[in-house]
PAKOLRO-986228 format. One line per 2 residues: number of its first residue (from 0); their letters; for each residue x, y, z of N, C-alpha, C, CB. Coordinates in nm, 4 decimals, always signed. Glycine has a CB too. Layout:
BEGIN
NUM) a) X/Y/Z/X/Y/Z/X/Y/Z/X/Y/Z; ...
//
This chain:
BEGIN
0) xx) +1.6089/-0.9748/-0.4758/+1.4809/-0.9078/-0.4849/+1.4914/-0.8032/-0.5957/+1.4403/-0.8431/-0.3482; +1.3819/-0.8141/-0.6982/+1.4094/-0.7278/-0.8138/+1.3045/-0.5684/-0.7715/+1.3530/-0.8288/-0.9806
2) xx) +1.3182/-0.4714/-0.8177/+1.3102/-0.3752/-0.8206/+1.1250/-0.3490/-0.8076/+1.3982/-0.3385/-0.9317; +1.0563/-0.3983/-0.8799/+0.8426/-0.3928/-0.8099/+0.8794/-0.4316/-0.7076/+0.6821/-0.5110/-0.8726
4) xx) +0.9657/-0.5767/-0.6928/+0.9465/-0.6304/-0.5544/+0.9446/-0.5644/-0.4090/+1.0352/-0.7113/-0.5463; +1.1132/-0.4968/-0.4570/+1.1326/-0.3726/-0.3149/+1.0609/-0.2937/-0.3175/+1.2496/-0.2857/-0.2937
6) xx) +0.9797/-0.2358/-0.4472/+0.8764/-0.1153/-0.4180/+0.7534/-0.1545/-0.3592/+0.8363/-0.0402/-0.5431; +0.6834/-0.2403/-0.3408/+0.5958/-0.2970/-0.2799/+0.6265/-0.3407/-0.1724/+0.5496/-0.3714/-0.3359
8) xx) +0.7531/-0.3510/-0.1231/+0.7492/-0.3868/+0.0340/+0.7842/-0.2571/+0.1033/+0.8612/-0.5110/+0.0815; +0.8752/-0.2263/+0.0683/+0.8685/-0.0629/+0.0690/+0.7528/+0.0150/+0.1207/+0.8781/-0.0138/-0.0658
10) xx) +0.6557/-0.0042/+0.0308/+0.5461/+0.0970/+0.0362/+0.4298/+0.0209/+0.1203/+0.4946/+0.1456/-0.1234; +0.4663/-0.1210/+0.1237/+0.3834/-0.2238/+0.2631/+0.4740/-0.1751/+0.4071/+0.4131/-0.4519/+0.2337
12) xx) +0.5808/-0.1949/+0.3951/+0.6355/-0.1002/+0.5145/+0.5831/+0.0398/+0.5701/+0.7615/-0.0679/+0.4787; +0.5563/+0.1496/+0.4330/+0.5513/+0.2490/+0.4740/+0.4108/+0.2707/+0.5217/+0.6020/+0.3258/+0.3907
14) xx) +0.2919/+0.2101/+0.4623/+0.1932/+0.1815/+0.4861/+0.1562/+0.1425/+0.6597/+0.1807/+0.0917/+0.3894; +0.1987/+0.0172/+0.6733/+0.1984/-0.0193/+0.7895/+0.2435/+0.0614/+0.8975/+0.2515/-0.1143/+0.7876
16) xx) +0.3823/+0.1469/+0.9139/+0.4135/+0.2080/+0.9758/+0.2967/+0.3621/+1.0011/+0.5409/+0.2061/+0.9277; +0.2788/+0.3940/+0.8977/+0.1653/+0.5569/+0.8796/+0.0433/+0.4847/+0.9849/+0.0746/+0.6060/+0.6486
18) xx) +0.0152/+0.3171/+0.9318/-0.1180/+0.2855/+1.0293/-0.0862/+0.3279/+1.1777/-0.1595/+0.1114/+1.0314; +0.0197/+0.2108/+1.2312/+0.0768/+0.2708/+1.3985/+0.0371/+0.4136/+1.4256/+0.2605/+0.2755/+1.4174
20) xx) +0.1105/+0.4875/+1.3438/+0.1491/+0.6201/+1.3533/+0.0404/+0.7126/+1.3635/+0.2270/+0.6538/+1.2482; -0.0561/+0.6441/+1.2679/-0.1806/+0.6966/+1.2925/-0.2666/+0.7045/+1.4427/-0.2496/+0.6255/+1.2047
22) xx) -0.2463/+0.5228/+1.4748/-0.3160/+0.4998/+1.6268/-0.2523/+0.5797/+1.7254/-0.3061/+0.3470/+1.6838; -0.0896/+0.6207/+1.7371/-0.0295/+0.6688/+1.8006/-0.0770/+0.7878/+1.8140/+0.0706/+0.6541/+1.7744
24) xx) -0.1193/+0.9025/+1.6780/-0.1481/+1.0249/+1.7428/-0.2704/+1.0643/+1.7474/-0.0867/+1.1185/+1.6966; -0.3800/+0.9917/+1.6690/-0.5291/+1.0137/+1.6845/-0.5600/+0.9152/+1.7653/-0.6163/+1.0120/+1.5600
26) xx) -0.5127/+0.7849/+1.8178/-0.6122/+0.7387/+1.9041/-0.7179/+0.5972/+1.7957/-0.7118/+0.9049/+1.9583; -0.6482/+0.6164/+1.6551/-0.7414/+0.5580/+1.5434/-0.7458/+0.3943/+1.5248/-0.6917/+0.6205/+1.4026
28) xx) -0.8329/+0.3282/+1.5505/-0.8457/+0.1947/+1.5489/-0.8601/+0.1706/+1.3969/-0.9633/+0.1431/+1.6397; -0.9194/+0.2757/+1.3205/-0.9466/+0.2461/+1.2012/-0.7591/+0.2527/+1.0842/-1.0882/+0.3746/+1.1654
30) xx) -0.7470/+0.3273/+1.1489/-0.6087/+0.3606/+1.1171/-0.5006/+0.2689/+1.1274/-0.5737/+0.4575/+1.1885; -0.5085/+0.1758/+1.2394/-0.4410/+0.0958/+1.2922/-0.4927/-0.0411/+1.2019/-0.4589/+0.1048/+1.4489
32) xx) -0.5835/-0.0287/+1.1913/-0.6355/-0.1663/+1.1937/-0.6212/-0.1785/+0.9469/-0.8707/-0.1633/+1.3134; -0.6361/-0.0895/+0.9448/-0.6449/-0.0658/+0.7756/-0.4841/-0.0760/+0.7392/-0.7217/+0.1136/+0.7208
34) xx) -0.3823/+0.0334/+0.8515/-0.2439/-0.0173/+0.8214/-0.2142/-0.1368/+0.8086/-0.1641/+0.0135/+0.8989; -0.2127/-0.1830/+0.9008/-0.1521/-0.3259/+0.9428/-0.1895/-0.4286/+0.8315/-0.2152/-0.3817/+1.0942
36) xx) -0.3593/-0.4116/+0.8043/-0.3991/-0.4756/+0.7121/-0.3341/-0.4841/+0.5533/-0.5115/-0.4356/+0.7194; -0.3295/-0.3515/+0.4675/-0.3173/-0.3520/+0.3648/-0.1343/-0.3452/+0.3732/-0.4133/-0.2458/+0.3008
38) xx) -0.0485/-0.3083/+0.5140/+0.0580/-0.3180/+0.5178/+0.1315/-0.4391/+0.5088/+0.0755/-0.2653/+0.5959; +0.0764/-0.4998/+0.6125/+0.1296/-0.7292/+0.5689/+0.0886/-0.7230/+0.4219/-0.0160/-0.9189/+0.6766
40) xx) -0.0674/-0.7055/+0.3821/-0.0873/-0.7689/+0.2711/-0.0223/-0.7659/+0.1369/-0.1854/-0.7489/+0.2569; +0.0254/-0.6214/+0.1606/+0.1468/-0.5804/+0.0626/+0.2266/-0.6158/+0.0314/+0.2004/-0.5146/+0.0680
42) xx) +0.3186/-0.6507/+0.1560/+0.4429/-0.7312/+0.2141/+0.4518/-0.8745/+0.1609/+0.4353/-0.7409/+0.3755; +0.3412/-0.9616/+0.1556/+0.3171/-1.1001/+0.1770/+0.3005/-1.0719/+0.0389/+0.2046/-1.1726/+0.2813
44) xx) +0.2342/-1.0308/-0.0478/+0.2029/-1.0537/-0.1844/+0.3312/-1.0183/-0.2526/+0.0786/-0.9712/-0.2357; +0.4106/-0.9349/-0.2197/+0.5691/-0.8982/-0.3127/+0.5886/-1.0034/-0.2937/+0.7016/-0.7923/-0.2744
46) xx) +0.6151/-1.0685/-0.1457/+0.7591/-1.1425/-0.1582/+0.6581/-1.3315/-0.1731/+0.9028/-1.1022/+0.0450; +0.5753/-1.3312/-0.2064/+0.5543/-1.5141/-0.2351/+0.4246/-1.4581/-0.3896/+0.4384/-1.6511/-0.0229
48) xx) +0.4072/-1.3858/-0.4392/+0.3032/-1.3859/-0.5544/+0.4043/-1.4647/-0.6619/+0.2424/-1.2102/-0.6095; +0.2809/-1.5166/-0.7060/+0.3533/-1.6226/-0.8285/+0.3266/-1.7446/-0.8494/+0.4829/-1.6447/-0.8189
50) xx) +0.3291/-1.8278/-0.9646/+0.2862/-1.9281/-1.0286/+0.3023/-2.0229/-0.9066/+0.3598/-1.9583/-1.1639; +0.4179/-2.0433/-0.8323/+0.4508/-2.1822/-0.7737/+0.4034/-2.1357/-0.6285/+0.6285/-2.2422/-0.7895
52) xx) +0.3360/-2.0240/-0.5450/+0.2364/-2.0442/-0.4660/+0.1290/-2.0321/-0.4625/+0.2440/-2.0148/-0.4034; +0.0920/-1.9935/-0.5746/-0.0663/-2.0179/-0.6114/-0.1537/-1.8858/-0.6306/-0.1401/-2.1044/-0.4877
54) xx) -0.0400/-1.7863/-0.5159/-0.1058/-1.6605/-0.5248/-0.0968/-1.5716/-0.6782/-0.0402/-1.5778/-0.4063; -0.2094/-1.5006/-0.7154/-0.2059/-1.4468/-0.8385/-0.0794/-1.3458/-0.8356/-0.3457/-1.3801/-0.8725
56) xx) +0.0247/-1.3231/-0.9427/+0.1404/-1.2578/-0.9666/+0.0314/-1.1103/-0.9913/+0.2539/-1.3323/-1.1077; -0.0142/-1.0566/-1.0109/-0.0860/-0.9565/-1.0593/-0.1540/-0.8917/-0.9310/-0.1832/-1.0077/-1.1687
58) xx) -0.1630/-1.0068/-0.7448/-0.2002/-0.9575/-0.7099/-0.1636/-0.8030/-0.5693/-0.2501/-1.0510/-0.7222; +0.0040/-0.8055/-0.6434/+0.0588/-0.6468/-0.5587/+0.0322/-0.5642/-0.6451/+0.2249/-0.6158/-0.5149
60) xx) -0.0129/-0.6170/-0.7758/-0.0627/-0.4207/-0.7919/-0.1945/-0.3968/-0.7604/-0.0580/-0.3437/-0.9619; -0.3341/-0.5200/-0.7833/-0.4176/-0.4811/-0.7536/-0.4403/-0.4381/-0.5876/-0.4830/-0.5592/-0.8107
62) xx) -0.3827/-0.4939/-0.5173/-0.3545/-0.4238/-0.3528/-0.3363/-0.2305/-0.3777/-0.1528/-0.5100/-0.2701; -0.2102/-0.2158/-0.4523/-0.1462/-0.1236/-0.4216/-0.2509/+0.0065/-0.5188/+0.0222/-0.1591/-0.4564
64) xx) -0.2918/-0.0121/-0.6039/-0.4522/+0.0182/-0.7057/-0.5549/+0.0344/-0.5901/-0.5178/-0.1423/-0.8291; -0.5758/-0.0249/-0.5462/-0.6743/-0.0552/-0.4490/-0.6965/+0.0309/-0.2933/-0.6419/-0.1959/-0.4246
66) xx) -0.5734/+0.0015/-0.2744/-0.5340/+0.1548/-0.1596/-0.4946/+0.2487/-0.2123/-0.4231/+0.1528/-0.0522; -0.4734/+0.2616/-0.3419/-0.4440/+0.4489/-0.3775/-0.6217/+0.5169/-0.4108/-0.3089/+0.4760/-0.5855
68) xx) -0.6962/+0.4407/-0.4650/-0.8341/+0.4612/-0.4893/-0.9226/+0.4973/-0.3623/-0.8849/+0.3387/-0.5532; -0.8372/+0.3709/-0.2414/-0.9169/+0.4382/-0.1098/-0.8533/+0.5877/-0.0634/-0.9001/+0.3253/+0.0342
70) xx) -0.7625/+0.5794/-0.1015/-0.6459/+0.7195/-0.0413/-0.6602/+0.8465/-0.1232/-0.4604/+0.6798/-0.0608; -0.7405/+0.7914/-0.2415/-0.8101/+0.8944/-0.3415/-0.9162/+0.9789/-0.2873/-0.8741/+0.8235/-0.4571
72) xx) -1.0034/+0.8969/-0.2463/-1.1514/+0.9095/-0.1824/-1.1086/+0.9924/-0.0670/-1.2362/+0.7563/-0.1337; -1.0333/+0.9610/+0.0402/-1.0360/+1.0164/+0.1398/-0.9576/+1.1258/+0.1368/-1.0154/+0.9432/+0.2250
74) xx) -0.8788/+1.1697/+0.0664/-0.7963/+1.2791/-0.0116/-0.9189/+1.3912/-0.0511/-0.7090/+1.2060/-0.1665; -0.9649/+1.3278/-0.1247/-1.1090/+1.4467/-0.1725/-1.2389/+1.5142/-0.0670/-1.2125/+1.3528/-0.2900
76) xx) -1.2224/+1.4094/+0.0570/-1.2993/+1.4033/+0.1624/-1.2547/+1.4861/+0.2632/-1.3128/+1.2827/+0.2033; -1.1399/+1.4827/+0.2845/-1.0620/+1.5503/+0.4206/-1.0154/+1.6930/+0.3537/-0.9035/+1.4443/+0.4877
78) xx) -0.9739/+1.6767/+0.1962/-0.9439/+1.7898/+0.1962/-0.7766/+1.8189/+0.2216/-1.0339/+1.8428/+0.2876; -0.6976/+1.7300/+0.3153/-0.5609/+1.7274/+0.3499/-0.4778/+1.6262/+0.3160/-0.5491/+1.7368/+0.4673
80) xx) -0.3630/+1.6949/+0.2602/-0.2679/+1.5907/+0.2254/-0.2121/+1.4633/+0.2735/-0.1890/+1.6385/+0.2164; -0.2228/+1.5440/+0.4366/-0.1317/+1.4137/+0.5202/-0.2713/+1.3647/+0.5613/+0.0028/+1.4560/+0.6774
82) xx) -0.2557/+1.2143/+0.5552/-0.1801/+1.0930/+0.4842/-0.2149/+1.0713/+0.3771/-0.1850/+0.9743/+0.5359; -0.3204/+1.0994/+0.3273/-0.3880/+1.0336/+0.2269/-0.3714/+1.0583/+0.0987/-0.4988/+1.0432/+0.2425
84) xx) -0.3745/+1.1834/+0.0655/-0.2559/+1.2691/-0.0568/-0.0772/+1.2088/-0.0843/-0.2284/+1.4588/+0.0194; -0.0280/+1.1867/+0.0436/+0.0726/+1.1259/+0.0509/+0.0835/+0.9765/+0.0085/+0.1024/+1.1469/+0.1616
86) xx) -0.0260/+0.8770/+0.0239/-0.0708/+0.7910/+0.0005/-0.1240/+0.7331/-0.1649/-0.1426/+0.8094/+0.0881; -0.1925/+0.8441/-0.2028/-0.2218/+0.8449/-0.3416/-0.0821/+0.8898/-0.4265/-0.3498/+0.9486/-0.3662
88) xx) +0.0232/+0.9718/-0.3710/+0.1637/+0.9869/-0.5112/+0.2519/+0.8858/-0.4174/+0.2700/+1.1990/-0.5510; +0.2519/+0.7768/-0.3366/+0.3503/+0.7007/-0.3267/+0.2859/+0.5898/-0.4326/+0.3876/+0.6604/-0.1717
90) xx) +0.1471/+0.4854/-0.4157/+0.0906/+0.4606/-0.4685/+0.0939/+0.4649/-0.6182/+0.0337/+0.4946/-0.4166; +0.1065/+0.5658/-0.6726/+0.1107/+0.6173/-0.8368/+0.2640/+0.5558/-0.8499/+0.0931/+0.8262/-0.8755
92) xx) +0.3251/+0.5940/-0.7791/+0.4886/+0.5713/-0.8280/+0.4665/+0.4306/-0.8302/+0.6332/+0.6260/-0.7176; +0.4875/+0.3244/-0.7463/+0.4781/+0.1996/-0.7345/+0.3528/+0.0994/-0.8333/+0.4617/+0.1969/-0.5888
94) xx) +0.2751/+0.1838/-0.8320/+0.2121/+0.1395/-0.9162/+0.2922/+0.1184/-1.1189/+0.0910/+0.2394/-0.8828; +0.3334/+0.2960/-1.1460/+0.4112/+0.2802/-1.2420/+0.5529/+0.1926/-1.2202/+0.4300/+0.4078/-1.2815
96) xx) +0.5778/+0.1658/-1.1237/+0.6774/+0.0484/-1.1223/+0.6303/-0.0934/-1.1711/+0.7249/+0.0306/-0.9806; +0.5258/-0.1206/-1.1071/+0.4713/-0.2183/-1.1386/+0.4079/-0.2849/-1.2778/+0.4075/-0.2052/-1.0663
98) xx) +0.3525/-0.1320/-1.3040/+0.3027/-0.1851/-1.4590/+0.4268/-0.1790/-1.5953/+0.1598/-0.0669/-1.5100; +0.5449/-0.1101/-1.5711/+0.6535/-0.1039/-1.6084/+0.7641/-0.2180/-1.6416/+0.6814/-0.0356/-1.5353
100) xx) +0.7247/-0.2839/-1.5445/+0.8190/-0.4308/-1.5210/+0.7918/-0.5615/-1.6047/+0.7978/-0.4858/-1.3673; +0.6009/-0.4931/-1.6345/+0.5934/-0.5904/-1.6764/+0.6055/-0.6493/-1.8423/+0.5030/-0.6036/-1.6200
//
């Protein structure tokens, strides 16, 4: 596994886990349900994106683009770092991994 790769599962891990973590202490279905989501999807796009399954190679960064923009929004909304601030500079990093590699 080369180096975007682990950062995108990585950050689909960490993702997924913050969702739980979320339901665990607010009670948040939305939380739960957005982890899990963009957390597999993360996961599943590192490790099979590419010519010979069909899935677009381009499509873990637009995921990982995609949840820092939502984590943007809600960053400016709440006003508080945790999660979503936290969310937008893991995001940035992985992202510059990503566009780096290529």
């Amino acid at each position: 596994m080369n180096l975007p790769e682990a950062a995108v599962v990585i950050y689909g891990a960490l993702v997924t886990l913050g969702g739980l973590l979320g339901y665990l202490k607010a009670r948040s279905l939305l939380s739960l349900g957005l982890g899990l989501l963009f957390g597999v999807a993360l996961i599943l796009s590192a490790l099979f994106a590419g010519a010979e399954s069909g899935i677009p190679a381009d499509l873990p960064l637009w995921l990982v683009l995609g949840l820092t923009v939502l984590s943007l929004y809600r960053l400016n909304v709440t006003r508080r770092f945790m999660p979503a601030g936290l969310l937008v500079l893991l995001g940035a990093v992985v992202a510059v991994i990503l566009l780096t590699a290529k």
